[in-house]
N, C-alpha and C positions, 0 to 999 in steps of 0.2 A: 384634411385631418390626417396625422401623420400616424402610423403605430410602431412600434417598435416590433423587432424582431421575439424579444423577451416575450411582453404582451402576446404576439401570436402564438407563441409555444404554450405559453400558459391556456391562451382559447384553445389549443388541439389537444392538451392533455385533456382538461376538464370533459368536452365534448365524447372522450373514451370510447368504447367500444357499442355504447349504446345508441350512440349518436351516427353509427359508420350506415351507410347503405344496406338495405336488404340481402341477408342471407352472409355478410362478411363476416359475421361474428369468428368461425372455424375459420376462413382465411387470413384471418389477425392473430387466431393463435398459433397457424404454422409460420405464417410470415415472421412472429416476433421466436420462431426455435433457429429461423434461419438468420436473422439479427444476432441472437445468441452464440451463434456456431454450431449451433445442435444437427442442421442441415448442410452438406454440402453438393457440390456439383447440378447436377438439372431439379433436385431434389428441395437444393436450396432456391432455387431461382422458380421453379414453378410456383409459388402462392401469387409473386409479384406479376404471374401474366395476365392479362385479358384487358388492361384499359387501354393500351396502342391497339389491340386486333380491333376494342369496339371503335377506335377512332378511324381507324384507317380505312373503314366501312367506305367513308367519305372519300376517299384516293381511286376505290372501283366502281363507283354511282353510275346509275346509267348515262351522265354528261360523258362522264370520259370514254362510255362506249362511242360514242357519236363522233367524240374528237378524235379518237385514236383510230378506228374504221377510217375517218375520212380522210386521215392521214397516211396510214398504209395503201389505201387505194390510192390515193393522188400521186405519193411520193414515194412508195416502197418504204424501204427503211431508212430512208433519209432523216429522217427525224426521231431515229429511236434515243440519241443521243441527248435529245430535250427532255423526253423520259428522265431518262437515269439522272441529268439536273435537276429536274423537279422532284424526285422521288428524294436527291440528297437534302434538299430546302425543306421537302416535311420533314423529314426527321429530325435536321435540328428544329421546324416551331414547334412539333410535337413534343420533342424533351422540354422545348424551353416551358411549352402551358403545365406538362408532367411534374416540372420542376416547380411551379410556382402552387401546384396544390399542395406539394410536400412541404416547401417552406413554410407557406404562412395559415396552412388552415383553413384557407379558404379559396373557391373560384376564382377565375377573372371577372365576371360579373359581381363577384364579392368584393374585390379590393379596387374595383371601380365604384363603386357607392361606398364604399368607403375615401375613397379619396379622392375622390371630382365630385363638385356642390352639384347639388342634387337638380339642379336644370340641364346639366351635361348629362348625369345617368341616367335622368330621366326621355332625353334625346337620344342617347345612347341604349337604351331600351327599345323604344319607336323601332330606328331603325334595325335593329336585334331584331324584331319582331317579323319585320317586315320581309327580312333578310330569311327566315325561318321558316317563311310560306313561297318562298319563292323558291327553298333547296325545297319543300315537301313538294312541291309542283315537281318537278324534273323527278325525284323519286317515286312518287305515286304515278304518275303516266308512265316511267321506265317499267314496273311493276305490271300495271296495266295493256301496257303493250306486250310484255312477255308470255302472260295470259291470251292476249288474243290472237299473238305469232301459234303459242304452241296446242291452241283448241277453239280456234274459228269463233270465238267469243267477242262479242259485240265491244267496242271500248269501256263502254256506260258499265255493261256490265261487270266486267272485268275490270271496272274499278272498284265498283261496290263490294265485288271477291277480294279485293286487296282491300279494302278497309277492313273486311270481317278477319282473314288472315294478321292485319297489322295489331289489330284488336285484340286474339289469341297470343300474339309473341310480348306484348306488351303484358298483358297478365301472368307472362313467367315472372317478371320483376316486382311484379303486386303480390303475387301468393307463394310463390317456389323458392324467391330469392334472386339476387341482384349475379351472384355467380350461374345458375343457370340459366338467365339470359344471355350473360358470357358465353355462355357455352355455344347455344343457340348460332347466335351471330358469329361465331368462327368458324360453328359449320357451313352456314350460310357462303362465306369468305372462300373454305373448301370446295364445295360446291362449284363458285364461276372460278375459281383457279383449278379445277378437274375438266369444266367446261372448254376451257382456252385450251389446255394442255390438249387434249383429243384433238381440236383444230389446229395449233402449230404442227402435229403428228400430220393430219391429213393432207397439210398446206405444203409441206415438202421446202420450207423454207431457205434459203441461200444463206450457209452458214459464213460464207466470206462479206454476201452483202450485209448481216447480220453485225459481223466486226466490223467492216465500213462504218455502216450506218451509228453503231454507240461512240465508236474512237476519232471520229472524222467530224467534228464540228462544222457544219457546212447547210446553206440554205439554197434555193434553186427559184431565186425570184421572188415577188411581195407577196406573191397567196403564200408561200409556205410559209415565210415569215409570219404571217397571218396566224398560222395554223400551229406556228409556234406557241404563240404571245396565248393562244386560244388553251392550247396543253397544259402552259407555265400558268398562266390566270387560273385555272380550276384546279391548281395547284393547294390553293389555300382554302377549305374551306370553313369560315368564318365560326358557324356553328360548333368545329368541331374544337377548335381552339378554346373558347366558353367549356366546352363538355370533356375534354381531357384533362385538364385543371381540374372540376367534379370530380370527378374517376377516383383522382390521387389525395384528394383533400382529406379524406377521412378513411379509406383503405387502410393503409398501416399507420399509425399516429406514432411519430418518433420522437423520444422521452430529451434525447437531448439533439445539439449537435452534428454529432457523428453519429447518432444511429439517422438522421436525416440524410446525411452522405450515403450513408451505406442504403439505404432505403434507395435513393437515385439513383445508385449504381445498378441498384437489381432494374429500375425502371426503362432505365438507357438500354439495356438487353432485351426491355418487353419493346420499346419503341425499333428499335433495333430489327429484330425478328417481322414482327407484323408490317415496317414497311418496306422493310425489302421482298416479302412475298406480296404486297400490294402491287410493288414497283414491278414484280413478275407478271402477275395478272394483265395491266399493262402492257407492256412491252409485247405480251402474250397476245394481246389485241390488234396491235399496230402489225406485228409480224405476222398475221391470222390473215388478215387484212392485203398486207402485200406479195404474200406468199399465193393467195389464189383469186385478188382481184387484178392487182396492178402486173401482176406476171402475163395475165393474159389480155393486159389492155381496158379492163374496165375500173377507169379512173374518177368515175363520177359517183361512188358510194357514200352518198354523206347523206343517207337516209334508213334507219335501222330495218323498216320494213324491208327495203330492198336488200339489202345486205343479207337479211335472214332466204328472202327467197334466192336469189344469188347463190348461198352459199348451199342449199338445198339443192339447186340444177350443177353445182359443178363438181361439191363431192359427194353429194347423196345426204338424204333426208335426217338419217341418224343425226349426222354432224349440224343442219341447221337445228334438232330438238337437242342437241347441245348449247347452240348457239342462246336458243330459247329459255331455256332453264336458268344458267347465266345470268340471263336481264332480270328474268324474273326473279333470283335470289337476288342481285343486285336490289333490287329497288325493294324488297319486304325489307330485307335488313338494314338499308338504309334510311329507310322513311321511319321503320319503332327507332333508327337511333338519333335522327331529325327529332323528334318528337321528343326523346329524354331531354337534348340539349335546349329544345323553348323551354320545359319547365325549369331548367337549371337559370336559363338566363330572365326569366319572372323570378323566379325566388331570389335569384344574384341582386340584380338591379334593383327591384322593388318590394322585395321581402314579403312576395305573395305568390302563394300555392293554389292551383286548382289541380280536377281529378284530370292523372293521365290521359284516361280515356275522355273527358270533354274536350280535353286539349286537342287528340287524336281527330274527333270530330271536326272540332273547329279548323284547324290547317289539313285539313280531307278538303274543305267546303272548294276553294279555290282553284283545288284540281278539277274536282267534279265540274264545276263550271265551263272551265276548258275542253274537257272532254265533252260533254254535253256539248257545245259550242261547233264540235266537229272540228274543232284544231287539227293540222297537223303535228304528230305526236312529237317530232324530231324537230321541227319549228319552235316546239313549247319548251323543249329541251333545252335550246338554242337561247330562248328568250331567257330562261329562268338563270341559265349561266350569266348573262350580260349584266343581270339582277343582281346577280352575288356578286359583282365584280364589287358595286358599289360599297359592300356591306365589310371589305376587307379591311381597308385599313383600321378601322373601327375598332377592329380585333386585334390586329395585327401589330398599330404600332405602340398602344396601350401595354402589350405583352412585352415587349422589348425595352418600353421607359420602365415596369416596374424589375424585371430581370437584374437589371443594373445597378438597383435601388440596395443597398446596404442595409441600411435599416428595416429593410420588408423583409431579405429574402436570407440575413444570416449569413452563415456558412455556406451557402450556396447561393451567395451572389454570382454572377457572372465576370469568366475574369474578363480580362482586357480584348483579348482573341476571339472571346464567344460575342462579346460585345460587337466587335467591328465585323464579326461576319452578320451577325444579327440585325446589324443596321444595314449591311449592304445587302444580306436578299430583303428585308421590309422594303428599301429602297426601290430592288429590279421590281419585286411584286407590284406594289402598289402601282409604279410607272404602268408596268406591263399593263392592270386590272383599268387601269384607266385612257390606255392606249386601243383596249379591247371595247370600253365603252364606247369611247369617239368613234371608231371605225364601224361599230354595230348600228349607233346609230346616225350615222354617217351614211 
């Protein structure tokens, strides 16, 4: 079922300011003075931030602590340089999902059931679903373990602490408003990039290996490659794709056209912003990492417990309850924003809503299990990445057939250039996400 571009303007205007997310009504009416020209400079462009900060939650999860630790220890900074490739691929999928809430009105999950019969989106939900308990695994144990690194706290326990915490953040967006959970979440973001920053400080890092490592494209045999493919795959993650599209869909409603342009433009700044200090945090890890594992020989840190106590015996205590804190903002913030995007992708796909907080419960249940279970926590990590690999394309290359699409997206189709880069990272991604499957489980 095709819709025209016309048709979707017309659903975003009707839908208006009543229809926007919790608490944006005041960010719709500064956003449309900065449409107007009424606002200029950071003044103009502040209404449009907060839905890349809440996406790029997903870019510093506790996976990528695991991957990027085990990276700097094995290799140094040999591989900071896959960093800053993957950090450039999110920014363009994140404008592209950015881009498609603005055009048409609606989600990716929404113009998937609109446009694939409904045994595809109904499949395509399934596996959304499943994809959505497997990121909430890797974010509740990352959460959990951060609790039990920085206060001797049982796992079990310090899960069920992170439930009642994820519980609390999620009721910002229920009662307060959809902007002070923005809020929330960027401190949180603040937070492990204040964490890393102290440990690059303590790490004494090698500013030449430093430039090596990002300008010097270069691997050092199949584990790094490995460890590549492992960086590049957690690249994408699927959820957030679904839930940045949300974000943008009813935030500012653009009356014509060009106020849709200019609406992107301001967005391409917020995605802009948020992941290149994502892409810091990272980097910030990997160089944490080789700065005071691999300098002194200890190459085999690909377990966050050890890492935390590691990094306690060699720069002193402060810096591992930095280390601590870190994981632990990582994974609350990551898991309430795990959690917005199931509901997005129920309501998308199948035009049905439950309460945040059952949902919270219900994708809680399969951590608990694990933990309960006595997993290891950086094993479960591991698993749940291999999980999402599968869940990528699903998102991914959905997002880039409708980009292209004339008739969906307007004015802000994709030209030619966005196109072909568009298709060639869906391409490396997907390869990679399924190169990481086979070798996982292999």
């Amino acid at each position: 079922m095709a819709m025209t571009a016309a048709a979707v303007s017309e659903k975003r205007v009707t839908a208006g300011a009543a229809a926007a997310l919790p608490g944006e009504a005041r960010v719709l009416a500064e956003a449309e003075r900065s449409l107007s020209g009424g606002r200029h400079g950071l003044r103009a462009v502040w209404p449009f931030l907060g839905p890349a900060f809440v996406a790029s939650v997903a870019y510093v999860d506790p996976g990528n602590f695991a991957t990027n630790i085990a990276a700097g220890s094995k290799y140094g900074y040999l591989l900071l340089w896959v960093i800053l490739v993957a950090n450039l691929m999110g920014m363009l999928i994140q404008a592209l999902s950015a881009k498609l809430g603005i055009a048409t009105g609606m989600n990716l999950a929404e113009v998937c059931r609109v446009r694939f019969r409904r045994p595809v989106s109904l499949g395509l939900w399934v596996q959304a679903e499943l994809v959505a308990m497997a990121t909430d695994l890797a974010e509740f144990v990352g959460a959990a373990l951060g609790l039990n690194l920085l206060f001797g706290i049982s796992l079990l326990s310090a899960a069920l602490i992170t439930g009642v915490a994820a519980f609390a953040i999620l009721a910002l967006q229920t009662h307060v408003g959809f902007r002070h959970f923005e809020a929330v979440i960027v401190v949180l973001v603040g937070v492990i990039m204040a964490g890393f920053l102290v440990q690059v400080m303590h790490a004494q890092p090698s500013a030449s290996g430093i430039a090596h490592g990002l300008f010097e494209p270069r691997f050092a045999g199949r584990d790094s490659i490995l460890l590549a493919v492992g960086i590049l795959g957690a690249t994408v993650m699927p959820h957030v794709i679904y839930l940045h599209s949300a974000l943008t869909q009813r935030r500012v409603v653009g009356a014509d056209e060009q106020a849709k342009r200019k609406i992107f433009r301001f967005e391409r700044i917020d995605v802009v912003v948020a992941m290149s200090l994502a892409g810091m945090v990272n980097m910030s890890m990997l160089v944490t990492a080789a700065g005071v594992f691999h300098s002194r020989g200890l190459t085999g840190m690909d377990d966050l417990q050890k890492a935390y106590t590691a990094v306690g015996q060699i720069v002193g205590g402060h810096a591992a309850t930095f280390f601590g804190i870190a994981l632990l903002a990582s994974g609350l913030s990551s898991s309430s924003v795990g959690t917005m995007a199931g509901q997005v992708v129920m309501q998308g796909f199948i035009q049905r809503r439950i309460p945040l907080f059952l949902r919270r419960a219900i994708t809680m249940a399969p951590a608990l299990i694990v933990i309960a279970l006595d997993v290891n926590p950086s094993k479960a990590l591991v698993m749940s990445q291999v999980a999402l690999s599968f869940g990528i394309p699903f998102a991914l290359v959905p997002l880039v057939v409708f980009c292209r699409d004339r008739t969906l997206m307007g004015s802000l189709v994709n030209r030619s250039l966005t196109t072909f880069l568009s298709v060639v990272v869906a391409l490396l991604i997907v390869g990679l996400s399924v190169f990481l499957v086979y070798q996982s489980l292999a």
